[in-house]
MDTraj code that builds the backbone (N, CA, C; nanometers):
import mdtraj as md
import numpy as np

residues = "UNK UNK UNK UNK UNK UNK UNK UNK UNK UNK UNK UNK UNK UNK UNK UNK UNK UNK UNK UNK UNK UNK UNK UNK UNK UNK UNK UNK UNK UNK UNK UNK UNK UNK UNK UNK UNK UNK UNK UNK UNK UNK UNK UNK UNK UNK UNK UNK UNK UNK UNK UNK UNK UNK UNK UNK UNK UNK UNK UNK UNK UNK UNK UNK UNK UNK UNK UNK UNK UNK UNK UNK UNK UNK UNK UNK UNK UNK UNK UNK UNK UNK UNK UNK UNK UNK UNK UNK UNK UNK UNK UNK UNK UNK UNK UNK UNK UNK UNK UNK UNK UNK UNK UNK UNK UNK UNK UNK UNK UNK UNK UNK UNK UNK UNK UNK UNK UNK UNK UNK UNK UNK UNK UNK UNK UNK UNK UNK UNK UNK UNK UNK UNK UNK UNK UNK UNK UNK UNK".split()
xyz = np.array([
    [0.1666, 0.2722, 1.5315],
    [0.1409, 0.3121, 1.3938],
    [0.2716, 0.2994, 1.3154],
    [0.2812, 0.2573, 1.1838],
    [0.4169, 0.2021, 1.1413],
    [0.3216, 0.3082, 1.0065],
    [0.4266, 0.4406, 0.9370],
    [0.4086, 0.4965, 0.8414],
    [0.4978, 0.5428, 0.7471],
    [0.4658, 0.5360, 0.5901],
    [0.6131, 0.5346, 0.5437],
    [0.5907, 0.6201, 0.4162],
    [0.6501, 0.7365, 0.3956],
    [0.6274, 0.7974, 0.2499],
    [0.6988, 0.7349, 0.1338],
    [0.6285, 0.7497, -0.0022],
    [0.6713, 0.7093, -0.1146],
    [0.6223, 0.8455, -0.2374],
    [0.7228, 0.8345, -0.3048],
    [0.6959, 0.9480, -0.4373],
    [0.6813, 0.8535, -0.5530],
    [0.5281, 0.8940, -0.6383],
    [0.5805, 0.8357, -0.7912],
    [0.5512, 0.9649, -0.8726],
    [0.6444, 0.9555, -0.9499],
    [0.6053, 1.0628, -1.1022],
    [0.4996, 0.9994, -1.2109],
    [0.3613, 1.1003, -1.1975],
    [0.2679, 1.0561, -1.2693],
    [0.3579, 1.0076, -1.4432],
    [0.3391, 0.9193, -1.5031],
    [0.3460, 0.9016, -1.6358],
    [0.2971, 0.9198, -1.7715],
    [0.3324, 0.9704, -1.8446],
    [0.2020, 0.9650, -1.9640],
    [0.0922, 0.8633, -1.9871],
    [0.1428, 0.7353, -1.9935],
    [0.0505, 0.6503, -1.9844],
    [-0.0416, 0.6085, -1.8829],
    [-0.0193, 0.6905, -1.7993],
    [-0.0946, 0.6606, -1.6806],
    [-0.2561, 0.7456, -1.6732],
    [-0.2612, 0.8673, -1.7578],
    [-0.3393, 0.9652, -1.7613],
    [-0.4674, 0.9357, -1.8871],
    [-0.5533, 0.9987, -1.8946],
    [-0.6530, 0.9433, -1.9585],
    [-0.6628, 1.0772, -2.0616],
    [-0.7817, 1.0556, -2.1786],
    [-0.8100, 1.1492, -2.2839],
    [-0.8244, 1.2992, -2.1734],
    [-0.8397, 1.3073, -2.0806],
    [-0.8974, 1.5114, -2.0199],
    [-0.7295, 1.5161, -1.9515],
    [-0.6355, 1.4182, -1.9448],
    [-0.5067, 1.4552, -1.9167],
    [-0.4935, 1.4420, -1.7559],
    [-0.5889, 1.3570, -1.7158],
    [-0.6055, 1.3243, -1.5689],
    [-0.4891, 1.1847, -1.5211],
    [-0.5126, 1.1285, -1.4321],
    [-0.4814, 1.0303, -1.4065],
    [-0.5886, 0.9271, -1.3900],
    [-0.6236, 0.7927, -1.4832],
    [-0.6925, 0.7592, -1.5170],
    [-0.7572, 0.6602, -1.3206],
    [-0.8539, 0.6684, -1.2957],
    [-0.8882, 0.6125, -1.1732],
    [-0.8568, 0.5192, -1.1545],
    [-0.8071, 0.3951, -1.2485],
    [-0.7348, 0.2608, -1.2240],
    [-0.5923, 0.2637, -1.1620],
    [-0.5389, 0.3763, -1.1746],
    [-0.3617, 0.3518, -1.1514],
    [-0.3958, 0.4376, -1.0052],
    [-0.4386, 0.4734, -0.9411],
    [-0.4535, 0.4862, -0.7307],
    [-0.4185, 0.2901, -0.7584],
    [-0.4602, 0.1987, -0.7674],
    [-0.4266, 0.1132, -0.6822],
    [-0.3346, 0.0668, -0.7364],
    [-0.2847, 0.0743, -0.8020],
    [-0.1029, 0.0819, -0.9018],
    [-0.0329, 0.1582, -0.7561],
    [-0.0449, 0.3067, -0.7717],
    [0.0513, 0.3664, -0.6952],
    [0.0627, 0.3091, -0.5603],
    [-0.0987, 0.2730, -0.4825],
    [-0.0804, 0.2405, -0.3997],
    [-0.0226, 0.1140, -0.3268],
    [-0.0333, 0.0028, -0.4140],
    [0.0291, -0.1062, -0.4144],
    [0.1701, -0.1127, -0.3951],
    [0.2299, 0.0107, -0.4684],
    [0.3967, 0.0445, -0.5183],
    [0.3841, 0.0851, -0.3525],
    [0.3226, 0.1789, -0.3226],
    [0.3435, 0.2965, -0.1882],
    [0.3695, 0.1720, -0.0825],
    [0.2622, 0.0708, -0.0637],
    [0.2470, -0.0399, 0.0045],
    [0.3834, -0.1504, 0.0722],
    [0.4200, -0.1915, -0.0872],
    [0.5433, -0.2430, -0.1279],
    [0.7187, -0.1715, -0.0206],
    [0.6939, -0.0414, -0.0747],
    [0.8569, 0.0086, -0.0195],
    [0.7435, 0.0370, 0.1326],
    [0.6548, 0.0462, 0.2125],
    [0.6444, 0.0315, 0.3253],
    [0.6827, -0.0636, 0.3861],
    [0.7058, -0.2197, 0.3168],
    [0.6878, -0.3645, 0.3721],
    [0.8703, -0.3128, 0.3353],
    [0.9530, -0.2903, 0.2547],
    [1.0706, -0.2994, 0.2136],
    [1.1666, -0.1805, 0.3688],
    [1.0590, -0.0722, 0.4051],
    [1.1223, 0.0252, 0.4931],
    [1.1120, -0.1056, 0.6323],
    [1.0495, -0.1652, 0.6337],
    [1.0164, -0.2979, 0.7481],
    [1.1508, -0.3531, 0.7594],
    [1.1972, -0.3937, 0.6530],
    [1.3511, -0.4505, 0.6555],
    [1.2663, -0.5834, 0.5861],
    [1.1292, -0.6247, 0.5028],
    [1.1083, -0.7243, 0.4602],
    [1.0550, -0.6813, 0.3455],
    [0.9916, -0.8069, 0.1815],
    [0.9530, -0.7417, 0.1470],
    [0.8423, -0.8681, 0.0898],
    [0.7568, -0.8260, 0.0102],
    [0.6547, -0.9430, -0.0850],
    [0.6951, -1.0753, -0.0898],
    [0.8037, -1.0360, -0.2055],
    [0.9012, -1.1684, -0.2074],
    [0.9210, -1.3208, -0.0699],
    [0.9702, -1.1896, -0.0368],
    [1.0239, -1.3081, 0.1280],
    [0.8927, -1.3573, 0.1820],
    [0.7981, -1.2768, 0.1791],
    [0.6634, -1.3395, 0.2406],
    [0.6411, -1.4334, 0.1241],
    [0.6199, -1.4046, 0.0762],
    [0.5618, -1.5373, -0.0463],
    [0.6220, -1.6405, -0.0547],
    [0.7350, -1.6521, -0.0408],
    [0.8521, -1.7489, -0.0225],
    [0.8615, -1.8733, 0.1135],
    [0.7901, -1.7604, 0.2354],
    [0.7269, -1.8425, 0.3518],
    [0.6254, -1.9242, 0.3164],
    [0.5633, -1.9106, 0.1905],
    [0.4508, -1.9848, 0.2346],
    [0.3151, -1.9031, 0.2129],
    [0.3174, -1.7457, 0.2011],
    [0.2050, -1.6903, 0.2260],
    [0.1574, -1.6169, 0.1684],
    [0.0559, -1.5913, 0.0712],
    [0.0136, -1.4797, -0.0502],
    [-0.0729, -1.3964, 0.0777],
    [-0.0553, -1.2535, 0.0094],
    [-0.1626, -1.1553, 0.0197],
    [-0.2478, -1.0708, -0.0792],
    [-0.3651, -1.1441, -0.1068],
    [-0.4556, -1.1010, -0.2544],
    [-0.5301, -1.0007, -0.1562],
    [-0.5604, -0.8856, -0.1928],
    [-0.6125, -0.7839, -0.1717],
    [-0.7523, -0.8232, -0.1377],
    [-0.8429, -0.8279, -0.0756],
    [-1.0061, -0.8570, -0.0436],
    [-1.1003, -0.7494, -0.0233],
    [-1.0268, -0.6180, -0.0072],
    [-1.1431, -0.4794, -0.0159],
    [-1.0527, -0.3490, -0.0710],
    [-1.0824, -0.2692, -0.1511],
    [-1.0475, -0.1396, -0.1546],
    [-1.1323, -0.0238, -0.1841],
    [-1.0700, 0.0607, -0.1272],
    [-1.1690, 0.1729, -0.1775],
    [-1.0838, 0.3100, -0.1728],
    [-1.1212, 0.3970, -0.2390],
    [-1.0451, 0.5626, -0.2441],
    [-1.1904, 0.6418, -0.2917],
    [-1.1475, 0.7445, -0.2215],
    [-1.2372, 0.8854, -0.2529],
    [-1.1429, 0.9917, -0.3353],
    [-1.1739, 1.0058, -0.4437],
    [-1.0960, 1.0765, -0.5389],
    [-1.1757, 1.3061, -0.4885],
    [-1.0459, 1.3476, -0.4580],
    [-1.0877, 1.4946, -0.4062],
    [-1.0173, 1.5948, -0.5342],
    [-0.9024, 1.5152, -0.6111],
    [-0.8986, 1.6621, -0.6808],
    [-0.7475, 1.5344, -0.8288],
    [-0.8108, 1.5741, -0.9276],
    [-0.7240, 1.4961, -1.0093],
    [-0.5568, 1.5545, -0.9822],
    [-0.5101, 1.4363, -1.0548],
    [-0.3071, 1.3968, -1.0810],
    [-0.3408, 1.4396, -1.2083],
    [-0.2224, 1.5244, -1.2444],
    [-0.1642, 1.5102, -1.3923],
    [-0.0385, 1.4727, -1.4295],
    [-0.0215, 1.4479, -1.5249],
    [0.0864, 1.3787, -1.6288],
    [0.2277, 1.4767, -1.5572],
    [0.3608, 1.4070, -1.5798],
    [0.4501, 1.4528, -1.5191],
    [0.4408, 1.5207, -1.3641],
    [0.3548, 1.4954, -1.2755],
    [0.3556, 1.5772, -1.1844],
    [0.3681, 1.4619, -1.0753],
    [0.4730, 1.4954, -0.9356],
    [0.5359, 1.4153, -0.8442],
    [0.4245, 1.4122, -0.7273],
    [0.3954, 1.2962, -0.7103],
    [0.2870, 1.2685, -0.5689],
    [0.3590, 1.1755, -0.4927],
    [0.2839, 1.2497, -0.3599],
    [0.3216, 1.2062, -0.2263],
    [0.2513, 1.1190, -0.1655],
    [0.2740, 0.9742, -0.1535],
    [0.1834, 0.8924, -0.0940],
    [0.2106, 0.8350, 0.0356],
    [0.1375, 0.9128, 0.1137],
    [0.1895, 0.8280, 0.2692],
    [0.0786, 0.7141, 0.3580],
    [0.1754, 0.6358, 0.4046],
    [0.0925, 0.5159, 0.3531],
    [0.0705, 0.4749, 0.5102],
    [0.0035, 0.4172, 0.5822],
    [0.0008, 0.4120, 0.7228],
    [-0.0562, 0.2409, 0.7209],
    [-0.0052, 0.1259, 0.8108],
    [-0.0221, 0.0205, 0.8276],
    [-0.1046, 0.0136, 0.9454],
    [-0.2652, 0.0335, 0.9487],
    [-0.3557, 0.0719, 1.0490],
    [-0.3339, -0.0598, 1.1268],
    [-0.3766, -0.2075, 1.1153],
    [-0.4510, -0.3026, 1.1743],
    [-0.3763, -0.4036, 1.1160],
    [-0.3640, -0.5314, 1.2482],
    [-0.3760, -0.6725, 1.1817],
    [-0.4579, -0.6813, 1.2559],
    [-0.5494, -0.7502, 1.2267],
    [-0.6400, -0.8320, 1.2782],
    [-0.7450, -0.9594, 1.2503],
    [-0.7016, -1.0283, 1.3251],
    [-0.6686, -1.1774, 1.2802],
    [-0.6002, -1.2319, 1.1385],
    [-0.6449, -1.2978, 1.0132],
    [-0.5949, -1.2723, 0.9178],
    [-0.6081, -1.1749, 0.7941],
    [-0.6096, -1.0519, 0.8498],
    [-0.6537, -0.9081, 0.7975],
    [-0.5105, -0.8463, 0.8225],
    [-0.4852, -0.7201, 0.6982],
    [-0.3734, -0.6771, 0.6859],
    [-0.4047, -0.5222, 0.6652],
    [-0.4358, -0.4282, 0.7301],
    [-0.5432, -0.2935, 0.6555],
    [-0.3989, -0.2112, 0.6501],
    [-0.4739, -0.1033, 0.5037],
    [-0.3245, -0.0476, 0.5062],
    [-0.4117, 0.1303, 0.4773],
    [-0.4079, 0.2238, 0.5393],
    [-0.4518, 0.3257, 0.4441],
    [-0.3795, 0.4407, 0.3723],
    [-0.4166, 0.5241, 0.2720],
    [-0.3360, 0.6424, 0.2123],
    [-0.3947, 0.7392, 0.2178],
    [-0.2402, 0.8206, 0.1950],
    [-0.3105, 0.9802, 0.1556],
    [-0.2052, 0.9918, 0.0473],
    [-0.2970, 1.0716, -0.0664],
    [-0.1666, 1.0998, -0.1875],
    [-0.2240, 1.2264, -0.1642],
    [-0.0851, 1.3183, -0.1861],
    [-0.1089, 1.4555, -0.2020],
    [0.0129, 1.5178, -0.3415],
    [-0.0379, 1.6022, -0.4180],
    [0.0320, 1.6217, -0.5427],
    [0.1231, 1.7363, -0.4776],
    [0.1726, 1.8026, -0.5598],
    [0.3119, 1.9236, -0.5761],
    [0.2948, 2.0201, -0.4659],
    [0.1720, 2.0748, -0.4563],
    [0.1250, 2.1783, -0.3791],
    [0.0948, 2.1410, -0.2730],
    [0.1312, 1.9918, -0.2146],
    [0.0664, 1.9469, -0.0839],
    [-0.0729, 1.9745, -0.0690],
    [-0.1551, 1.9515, -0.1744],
    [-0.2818, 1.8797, -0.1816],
    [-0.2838, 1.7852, -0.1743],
    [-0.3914, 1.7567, -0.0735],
    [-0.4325, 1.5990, -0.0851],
    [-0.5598, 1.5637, -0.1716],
    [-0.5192, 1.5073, -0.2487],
    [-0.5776, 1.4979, -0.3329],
    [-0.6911, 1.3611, -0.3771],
    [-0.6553, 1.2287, -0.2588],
    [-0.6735, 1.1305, -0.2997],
    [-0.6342, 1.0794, -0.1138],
    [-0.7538, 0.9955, -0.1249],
    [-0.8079, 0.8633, -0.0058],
    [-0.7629, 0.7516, -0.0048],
    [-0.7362, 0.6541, 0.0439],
    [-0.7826, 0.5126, 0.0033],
    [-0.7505, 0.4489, 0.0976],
    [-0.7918, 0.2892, 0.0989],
    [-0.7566, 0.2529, 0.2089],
    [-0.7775, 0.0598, 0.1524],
    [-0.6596, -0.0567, 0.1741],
    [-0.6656, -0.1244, 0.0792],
    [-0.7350, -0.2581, 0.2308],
    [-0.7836, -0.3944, 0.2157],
    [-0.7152, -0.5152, 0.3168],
    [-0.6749, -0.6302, 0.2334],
    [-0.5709, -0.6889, 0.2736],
    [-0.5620, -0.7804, 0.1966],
    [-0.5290, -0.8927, 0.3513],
    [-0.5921, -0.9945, 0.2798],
    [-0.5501, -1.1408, 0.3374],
    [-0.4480, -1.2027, 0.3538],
    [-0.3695, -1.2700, 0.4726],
    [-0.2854, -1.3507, 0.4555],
    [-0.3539, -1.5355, 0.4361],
    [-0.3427, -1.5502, 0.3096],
    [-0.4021, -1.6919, 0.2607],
    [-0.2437, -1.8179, 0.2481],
    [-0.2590, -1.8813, 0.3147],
    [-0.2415, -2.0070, 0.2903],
    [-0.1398, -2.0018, 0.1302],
    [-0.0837, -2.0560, 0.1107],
    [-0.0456, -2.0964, -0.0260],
    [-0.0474, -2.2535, -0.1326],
    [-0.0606, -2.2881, -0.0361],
    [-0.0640, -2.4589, -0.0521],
    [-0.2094, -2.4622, -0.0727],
    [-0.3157, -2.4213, 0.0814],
    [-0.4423, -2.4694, 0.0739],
    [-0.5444, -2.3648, 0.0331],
    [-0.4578, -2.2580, -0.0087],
    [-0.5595, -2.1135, -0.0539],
    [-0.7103, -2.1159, 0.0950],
    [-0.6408, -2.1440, 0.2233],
    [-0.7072, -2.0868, 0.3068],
    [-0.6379, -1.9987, 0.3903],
    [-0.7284, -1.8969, 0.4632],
    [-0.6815, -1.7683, 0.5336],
    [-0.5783, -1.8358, 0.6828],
    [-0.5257, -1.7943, 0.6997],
    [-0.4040, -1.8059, 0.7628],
    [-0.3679, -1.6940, 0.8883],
    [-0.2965, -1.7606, 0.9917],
    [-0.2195, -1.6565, 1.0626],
    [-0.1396, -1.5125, 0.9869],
    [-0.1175, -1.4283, 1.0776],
    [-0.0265, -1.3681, 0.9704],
    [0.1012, -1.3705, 0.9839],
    [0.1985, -1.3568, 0.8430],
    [0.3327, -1.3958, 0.8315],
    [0.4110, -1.3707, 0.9846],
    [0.4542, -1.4804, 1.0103],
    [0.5953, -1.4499, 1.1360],
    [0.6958, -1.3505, 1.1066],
    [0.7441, -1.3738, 0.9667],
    [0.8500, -1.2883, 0.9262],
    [0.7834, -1.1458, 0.9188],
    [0.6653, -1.1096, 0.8803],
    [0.6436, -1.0046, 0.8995],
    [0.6122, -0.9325, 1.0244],
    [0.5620, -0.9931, 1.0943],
    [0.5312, -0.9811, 1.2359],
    [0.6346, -0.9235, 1.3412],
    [0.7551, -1.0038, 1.2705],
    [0.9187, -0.9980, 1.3710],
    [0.9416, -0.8606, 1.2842],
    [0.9660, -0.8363, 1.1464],
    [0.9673, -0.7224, 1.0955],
    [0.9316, -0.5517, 1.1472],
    [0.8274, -0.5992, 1.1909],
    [0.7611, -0.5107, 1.2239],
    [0.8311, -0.4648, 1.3967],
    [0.8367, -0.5824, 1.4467],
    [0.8169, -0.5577, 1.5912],
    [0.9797, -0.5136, 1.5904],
    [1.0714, -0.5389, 1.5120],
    [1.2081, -0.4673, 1.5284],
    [1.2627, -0.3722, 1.4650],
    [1.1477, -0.2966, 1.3798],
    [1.1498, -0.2516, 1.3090],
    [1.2071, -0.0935, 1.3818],
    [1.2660, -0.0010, 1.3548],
    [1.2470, 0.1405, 1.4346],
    [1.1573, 0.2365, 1.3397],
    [1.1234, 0.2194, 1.2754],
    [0.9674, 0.2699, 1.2159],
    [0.8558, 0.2311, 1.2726],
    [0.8876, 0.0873, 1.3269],
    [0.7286, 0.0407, 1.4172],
    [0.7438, 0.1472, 1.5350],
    [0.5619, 0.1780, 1.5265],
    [0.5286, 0.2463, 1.6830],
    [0.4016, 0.1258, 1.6930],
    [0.3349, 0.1855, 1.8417],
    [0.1857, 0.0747, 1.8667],
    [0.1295, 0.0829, 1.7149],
    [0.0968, -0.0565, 1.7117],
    [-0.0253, -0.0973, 1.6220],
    [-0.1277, -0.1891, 1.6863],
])
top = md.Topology()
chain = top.add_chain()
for i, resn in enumerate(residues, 1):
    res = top.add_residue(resn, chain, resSeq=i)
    for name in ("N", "CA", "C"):
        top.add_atom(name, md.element.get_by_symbol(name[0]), res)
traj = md.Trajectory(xyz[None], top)
């Protein structure tokens, strides 16, 4: 299991008319949460993309348990469940101030090809990342 916490401070613009956090920005945060997981790897987007290899997201989903508000610091810990075959599963837990958890989700994205926009092995560089990573445990 390779798992990595990230904090964002909700924003004003991020929140909707009842002063919530509007349901579009979970896959904002989580994307960000995603991101410094691949960066705690010692790799990051960039360098994969640069190999050769996009990852467009192909399923998500979150179960929303209790709203974010405006200025308030959440905890998103982010766990890198599965590769399998060219599948990348990643899931979350955000929990706000009070260590509520407040919020589910769980994203997959594809490793596709870049040239032929077909699905692909997954990145080497990430792979080696991982496996020397001292954050990697079994996956």
């Amino acid at each position: 299991m390779i798992s990595h916490q990230c904090k964002i401070r909700v924003l004003y613009p991020d929140t909707d008319k009842m002063g919530y956090v509007h349901h579009s920005n979970y896959a904002r945060y989580c994307e960000k949460a995603r991101w410094e997981l691949l960066r705690e790897l010692g790799i990051t987007y960039k360098e994969i993309e640069d190999s050769g290899i996009m990852l467009p997201v192909v399923g998500m989903s979150f179960k929303y348990l209790k709203p974010a508000v405006y200025d308030e610091l959440l905890l998103i810990e982010t766990e890198l469940k599965e590769i399998k075959g060219p599948l990348i599963k990643f899931v979350y837990s955000i929990f706000n101030e009070e260590n509520e958890l407040i919020n589910k989700g769980e994203t997959t994205l594809a490793f596709v090809n870049a040239e032929t926009r077909k699905p692909c092995h997954p990145s080497l560089l990430l792979l080696k990342a991982i496996n020397e990573s001292p954050i990697s445990k079994d996956l």
